[in-house]
DOMI-371898 format. One line per field, with one value per residue (C-alpha): residue number from 1; x, y, z. Coordinates in Angstrom, 2 decimals. Layout:
N
k = [NUM ...]
c1 = [X ...]
c2 = [Y ...]
c3 = [Z ...]
// end
This chain:
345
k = [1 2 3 4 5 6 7 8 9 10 11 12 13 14 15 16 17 18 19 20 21 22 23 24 25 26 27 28 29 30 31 32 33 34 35 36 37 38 39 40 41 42 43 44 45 46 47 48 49 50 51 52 53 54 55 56 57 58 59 60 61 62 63 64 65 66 67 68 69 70 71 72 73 74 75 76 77 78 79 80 81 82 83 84 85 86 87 88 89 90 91 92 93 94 95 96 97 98 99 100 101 102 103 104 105 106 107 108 109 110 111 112 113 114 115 116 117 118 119 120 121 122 123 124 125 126 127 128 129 130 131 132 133 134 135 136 137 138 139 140 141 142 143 144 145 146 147 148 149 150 151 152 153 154 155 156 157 158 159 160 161 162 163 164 165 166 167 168 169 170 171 172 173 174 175 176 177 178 179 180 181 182 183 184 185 186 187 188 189 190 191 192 193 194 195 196 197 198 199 200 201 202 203 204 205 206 207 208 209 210 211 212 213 214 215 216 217 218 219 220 221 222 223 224 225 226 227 228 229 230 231 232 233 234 235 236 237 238 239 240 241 242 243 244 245 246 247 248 249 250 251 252 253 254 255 256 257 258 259 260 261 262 263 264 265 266 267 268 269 270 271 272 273 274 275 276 277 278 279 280 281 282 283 284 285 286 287 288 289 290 291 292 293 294 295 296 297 298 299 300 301 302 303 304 305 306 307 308 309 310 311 312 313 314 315 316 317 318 319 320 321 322 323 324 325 326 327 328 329 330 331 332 333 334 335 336 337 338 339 340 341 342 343 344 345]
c1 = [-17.51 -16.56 -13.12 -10.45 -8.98 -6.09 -7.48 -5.16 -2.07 -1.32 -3.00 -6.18 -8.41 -11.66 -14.47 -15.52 -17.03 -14.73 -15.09 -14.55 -10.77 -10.93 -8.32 -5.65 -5.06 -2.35 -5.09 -7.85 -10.42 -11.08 -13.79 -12.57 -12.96 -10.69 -7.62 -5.45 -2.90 0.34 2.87 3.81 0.30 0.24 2.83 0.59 -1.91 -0.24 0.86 4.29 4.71 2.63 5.18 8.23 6.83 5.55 1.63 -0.52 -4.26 -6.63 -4.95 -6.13 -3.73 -3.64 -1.19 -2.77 -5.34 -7.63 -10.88 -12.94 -11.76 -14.52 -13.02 -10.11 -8.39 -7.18 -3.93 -4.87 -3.96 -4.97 -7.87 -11.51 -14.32 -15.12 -11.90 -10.43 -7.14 -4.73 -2.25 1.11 1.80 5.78 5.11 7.75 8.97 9.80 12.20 15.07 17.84 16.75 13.25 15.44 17.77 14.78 14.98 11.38 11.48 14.22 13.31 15.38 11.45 9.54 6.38 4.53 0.66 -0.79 2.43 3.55 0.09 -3.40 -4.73 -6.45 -8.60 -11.44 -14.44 -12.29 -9.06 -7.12 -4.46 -1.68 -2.58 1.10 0.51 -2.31 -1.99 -4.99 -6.55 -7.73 -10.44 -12.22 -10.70 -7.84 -10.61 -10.47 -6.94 -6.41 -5.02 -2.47 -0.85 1.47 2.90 3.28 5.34 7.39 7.33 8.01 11.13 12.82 12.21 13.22 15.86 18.54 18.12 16.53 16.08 17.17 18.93 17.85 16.11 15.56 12.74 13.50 10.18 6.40 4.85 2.86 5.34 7.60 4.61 4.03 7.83 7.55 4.96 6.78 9.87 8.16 6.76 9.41 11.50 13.79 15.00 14.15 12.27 13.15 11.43 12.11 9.00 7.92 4.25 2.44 -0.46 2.04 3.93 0.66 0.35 3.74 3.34 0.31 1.81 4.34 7.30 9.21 10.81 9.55 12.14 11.06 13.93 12.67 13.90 17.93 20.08 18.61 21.64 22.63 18.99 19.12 22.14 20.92 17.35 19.10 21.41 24.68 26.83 28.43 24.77 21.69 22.18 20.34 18.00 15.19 15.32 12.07 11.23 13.96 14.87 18.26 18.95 17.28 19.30 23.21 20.92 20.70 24.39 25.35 23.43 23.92 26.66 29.95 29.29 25.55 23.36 21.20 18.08 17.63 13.71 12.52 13.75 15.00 14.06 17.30 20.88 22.16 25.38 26.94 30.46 31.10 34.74 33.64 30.25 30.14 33.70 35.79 32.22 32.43 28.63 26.12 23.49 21.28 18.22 15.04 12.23 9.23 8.78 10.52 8.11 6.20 8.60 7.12 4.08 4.17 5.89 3.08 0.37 1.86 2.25 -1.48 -3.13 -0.93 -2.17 1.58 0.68 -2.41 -2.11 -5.56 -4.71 -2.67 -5.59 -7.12 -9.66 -12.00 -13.32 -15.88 -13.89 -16.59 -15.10 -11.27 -10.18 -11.20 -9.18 -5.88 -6.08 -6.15 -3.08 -1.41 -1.72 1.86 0.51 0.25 -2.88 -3.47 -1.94 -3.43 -5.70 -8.62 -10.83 -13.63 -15.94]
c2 = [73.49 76.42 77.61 80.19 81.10 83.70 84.98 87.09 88.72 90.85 90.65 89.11 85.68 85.29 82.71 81.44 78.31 76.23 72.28 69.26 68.40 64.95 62.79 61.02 56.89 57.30 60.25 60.34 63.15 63.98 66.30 68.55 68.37 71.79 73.15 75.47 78.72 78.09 81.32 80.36 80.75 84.51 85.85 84.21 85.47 89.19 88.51 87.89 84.82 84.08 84.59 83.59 80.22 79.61 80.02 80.82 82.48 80.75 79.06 76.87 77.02 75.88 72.78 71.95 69.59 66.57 65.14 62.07 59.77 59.89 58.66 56.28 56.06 52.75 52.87 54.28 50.97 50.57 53.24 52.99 55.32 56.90 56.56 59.95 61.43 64.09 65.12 64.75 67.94 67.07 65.46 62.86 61.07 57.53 56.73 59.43 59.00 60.66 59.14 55.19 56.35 57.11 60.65 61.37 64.80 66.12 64.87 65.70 66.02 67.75 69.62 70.94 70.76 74.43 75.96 73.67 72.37 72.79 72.81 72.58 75.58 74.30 71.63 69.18 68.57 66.15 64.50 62.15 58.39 57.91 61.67 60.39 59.32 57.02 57.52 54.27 56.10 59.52 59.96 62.88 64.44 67.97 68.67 66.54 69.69 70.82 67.21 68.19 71.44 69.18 67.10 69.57 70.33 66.54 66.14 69.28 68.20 65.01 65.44 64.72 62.91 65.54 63.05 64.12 67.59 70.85 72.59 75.77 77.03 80.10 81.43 80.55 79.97 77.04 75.15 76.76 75.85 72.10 71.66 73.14 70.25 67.68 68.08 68.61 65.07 63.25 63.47 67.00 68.42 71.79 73.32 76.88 79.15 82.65 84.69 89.06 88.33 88.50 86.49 83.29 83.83 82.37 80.09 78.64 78.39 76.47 73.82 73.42 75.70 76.20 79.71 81.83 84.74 88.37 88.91 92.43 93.01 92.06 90.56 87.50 85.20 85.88 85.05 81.47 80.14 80.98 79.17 76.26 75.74 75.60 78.18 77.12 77.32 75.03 71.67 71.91 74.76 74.50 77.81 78.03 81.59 82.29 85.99 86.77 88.19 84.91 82.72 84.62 84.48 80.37 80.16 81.96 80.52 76.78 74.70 73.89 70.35 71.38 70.89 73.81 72.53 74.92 75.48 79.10 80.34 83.80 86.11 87.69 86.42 86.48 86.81 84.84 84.05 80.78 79.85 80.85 80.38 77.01 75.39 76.45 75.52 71.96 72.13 70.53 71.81 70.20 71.97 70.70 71.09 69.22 66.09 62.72 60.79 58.48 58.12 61.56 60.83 57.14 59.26 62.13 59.57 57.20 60.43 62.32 58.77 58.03 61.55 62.34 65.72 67.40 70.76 71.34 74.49 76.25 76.42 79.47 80.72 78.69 80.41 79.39 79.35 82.16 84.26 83.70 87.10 87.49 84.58 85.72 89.30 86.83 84.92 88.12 89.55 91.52 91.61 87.58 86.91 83.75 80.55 78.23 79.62 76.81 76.79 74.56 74.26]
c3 = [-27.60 -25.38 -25.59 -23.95 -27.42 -28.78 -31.50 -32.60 -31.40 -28.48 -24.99 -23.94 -25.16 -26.16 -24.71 -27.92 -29.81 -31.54 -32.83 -30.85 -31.26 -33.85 -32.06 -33.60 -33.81 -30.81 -28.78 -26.35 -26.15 -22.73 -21.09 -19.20 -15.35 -14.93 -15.81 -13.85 -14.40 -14.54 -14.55 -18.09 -18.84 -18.50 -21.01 -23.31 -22.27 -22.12 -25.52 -24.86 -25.91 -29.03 -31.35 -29.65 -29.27 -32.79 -32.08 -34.37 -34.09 -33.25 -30.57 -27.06 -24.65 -20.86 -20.06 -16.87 -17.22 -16.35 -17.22 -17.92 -21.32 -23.72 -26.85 -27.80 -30.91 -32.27 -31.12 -27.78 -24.93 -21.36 -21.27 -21.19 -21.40 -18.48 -17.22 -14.80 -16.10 -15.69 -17.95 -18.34 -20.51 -21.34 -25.02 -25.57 -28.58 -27.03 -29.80 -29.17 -27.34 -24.03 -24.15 -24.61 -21.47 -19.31 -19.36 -21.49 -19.88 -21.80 -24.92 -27.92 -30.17 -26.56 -27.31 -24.53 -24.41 -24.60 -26.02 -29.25 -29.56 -28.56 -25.10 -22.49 -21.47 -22.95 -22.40 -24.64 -25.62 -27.58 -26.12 -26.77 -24.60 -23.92 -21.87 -20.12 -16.15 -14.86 -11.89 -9.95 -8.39 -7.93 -5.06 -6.01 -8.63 -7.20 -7.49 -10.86 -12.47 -10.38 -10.50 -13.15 -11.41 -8.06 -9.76 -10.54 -6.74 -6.26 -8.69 -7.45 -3.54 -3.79 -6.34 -3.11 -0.06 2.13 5.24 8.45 6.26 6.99 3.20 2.02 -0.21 -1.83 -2.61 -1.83 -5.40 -5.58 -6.62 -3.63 -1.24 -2.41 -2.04 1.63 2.54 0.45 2.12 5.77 4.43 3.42 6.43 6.56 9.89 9.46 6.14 6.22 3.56 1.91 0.96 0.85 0.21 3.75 2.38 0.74 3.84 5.64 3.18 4.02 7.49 6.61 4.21 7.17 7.11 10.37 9.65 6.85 6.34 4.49 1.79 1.94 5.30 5.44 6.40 4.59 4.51 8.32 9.17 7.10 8.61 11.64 11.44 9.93 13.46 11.88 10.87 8.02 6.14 4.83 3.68 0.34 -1.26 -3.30 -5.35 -6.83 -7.51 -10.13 -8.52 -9.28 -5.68 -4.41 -6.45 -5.15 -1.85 -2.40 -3.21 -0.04 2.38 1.35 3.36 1.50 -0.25 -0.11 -3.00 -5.05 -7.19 -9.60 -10.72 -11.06 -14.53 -14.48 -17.18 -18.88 -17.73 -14.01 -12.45 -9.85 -8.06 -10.31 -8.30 -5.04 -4.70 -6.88 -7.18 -4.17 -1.40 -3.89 -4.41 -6.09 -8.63 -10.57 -13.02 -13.27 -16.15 -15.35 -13.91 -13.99 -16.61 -15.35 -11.95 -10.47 -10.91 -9.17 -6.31 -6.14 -6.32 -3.36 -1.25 -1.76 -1.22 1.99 2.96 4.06 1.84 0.71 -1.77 -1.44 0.52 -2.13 -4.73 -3.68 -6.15 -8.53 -11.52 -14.45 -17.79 -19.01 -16.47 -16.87 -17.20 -13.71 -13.03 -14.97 -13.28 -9.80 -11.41 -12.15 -8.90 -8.00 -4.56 -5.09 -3.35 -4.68 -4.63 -7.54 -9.51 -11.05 -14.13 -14.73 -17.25]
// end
C-alpha cells in the first residue's frame, strides 16, 4: 500500500510503499476513506517532534481517520465487513483506574494513534476495535475524519451549561470554529469570538458568530465586555488558540464566578495573575485533552444528524495523499488560509 511515511529524521515525508498493517486479535484493518491535518500533525512533520515523542523511522502518522472495516480479528465484537468507521484516536487501557471511573480519556496507559503508534495517512491502517466508532449509515461519510477534532470542539463547548450564557471563543481554528457553531447550537445568548486572520474571521461569521473581535487592533478586553452586554465581563470562554496574550485576554474578560475551558496548549510556560485573575473573581477552569470517550461522540453524532450543526464549511481544501506536501504547506499557512485541511487516498 501507499503511505505518507517519515523516513528518517528531520523535516519532510515520503509517499512510499509499505505492507498492509497485519492486525491484531483485539484490531480491525480499515481502508481508508481520508484522513485529515491536525496542528499536532505538523511538528512532525517539520521534524520537531520525532524524537521527543519516541518515533522511530519508518513511521505512519496522521490520527485523524475513517474508512470502511475490511478485516476483523478474533477478538474484534460488534463489527462487520463493510462496516463505515471513524476513529477514536485516544488509545485506552480499560483496566486502569481512570478508564474503570469513566474517564478513558485520561488514561493512566494512553497512546495516541499516529504519535505512539502507527497511523493513519495511508490507504490502511490497523486499529484497535475498542477505538472504532460505527456509523449507522453513509450519511456523515464526507466529514468522517474531522469527527475526532469536533469532539474536541464538542467536550470543550459543552463542558458548562452554556444555555441562555453569553461565550467566548478565543480563536478561530477549527476547533475554535466548530465550537462557535456548537455553542450558537446548543442554546448561548451571544457567541462572541476573538480572531486576526481576515479569512477565519469569515469563516466565523459563517459558522455563526455574532461579534468577531481583531486582537490585533486593542483594546481587546474593553471590546468583549462590551459585545457581551454586561460590564462585569463574559459568562464563560472557550480559549482555544493557546496564545499567551489570548489566554490573560480570557482571564480578563470573563465575569467573576465565570468559567474558562482551557484547550489550546501553549508552547513554553505562561504567566498569569493566579490571586486576582483566578481566586479573588472565584472562577472556574477546567482543561480538556480530547474527547469524553464514547460520551462525545454520542453527543456529536445526535447533533450532525439533527442538523443543529454542520462543519462541512470549515474543511477547506482536499488533497490526494500523493500530493500532501501541498497540503501541509496549506496546513502551515501563517496567513491561515485554510480551515481543515483533507487527505484521501
Amino acid at each position: 500500500m501507499k503511505a505518507i511515511v517519515k523516513t528518517k529524521a528531520g523535516p519532510g515525508a515520503e509517499y512510499t510503499d509499505v505492507d498492509i498493517p497485519n492486525i491484531k486479535s483485539d484490531e480491525l484493518l480499515i481502508k481508508i476513506h481520508a484522513a485529515s491535518i491536525c496542528g499536532s500533525d505538523l511538528p512532525i512533520y517539520n521534524g520537531d517532534a520525532l524524537a521527543a515523542r519516541g518515533m522511530k523511522p519508518p513511521f505512519i502518522f496522521g490520527h485523524e481517520l475513517c474508512g470502511e472495516v475490511v478485516e476483523i480479528g478474533d477478538k474484534a465484537k460488534g463489527f462487520t465487513k463493510g462496516d463505515f468507521v471513524s476513529v477514536e484516536s485516544h488509545i485506552f487501557c480499560g483496566m486502569c483506574y481512570q478508564c474503570r471511573n469513566d474517564q478513558r480519556h485520561v488514561c493512566s496507559n494512553l497512546q495516541i494513534l499516529g504519535i505512539d503508534t502507527q497511523g493513519g495517512f495511508a490507504e490502511y491502517a490497523a486499529i484497535p476495535a475498542r477505538c472504532a466508532w460505527k456509523h449507522a449509515d453513509d450519511t456523515l461519510k464526507d466529514i468522517g475524519s474531522i469527527m475526532e477534532p469536533l469532539g474536541n470542539a464538542v467536550f470543550a463547548t459543552l463542558a458548562e451549561d452554556i444555555v441562555g450564557k453569553t461565550v467566548l471563543v478565543s480563536g478561530l481554528g477549527p476547533q475554535g470554529l466548530f465550537a462557535v457553531e456548537i455553542a450558537k447550537a446548543t442554546g448561548a445568548a451571544k457567541v462572541i469570538a476573538t480572531e486576526a486572520s481576515a479569512f477565519r474571521k469569515k469563516l466565523g461569521e459563517q459558522m455563526g458568530a455574532d461579534v468577531i473581535i481583531d486582537p490585533m487592533e486593542g483594546d481587546t478586553v474593553k471590546k468583549i465586555i462590551e459585545a457581551g452586554g454586561e460590564k462585569s465581563g463574559v459568562d464563560i470562554v472557550v480559549e482555544m488558540s493557546g496564545n499567551p496574550t489570548a489566554i490573560n485576554t480570557a482571564l480578563e474578560a470573563v465575569k467573576p464566578a465565570g468559567s474558562v475551558i482551557a484547550f489550546g496548549l501553549p508552547k513554553g510556560n505562561i504567566t498569569i495573575d493566579y490571586g486576582n485573575q483566578i481566586i479573588f473573581k472565584a472562577l472556574r477552569m477546567q482543561g480538556i485533552t480530547g474527547r469524553e470517550i464514547f460520551r462525545s461522540w454520542y453527543k456529536m453524532e445526535s447533533l450532525l444528524r439533527s442538523k443543529a450543526i454542520n462543519p462541512r464549511p470549515v474543511i477547506t481544501h482536499t488533497f490526494k495523499m500523493k500530493d500532501f506536501e501541498k497540503a501541509f504547506a496549506v496546513a502551515a499557512d501563517p496567513k491561515k488560509e485554510c480551515g481543515k485541511v483533507i487527505l484521501v487516498p
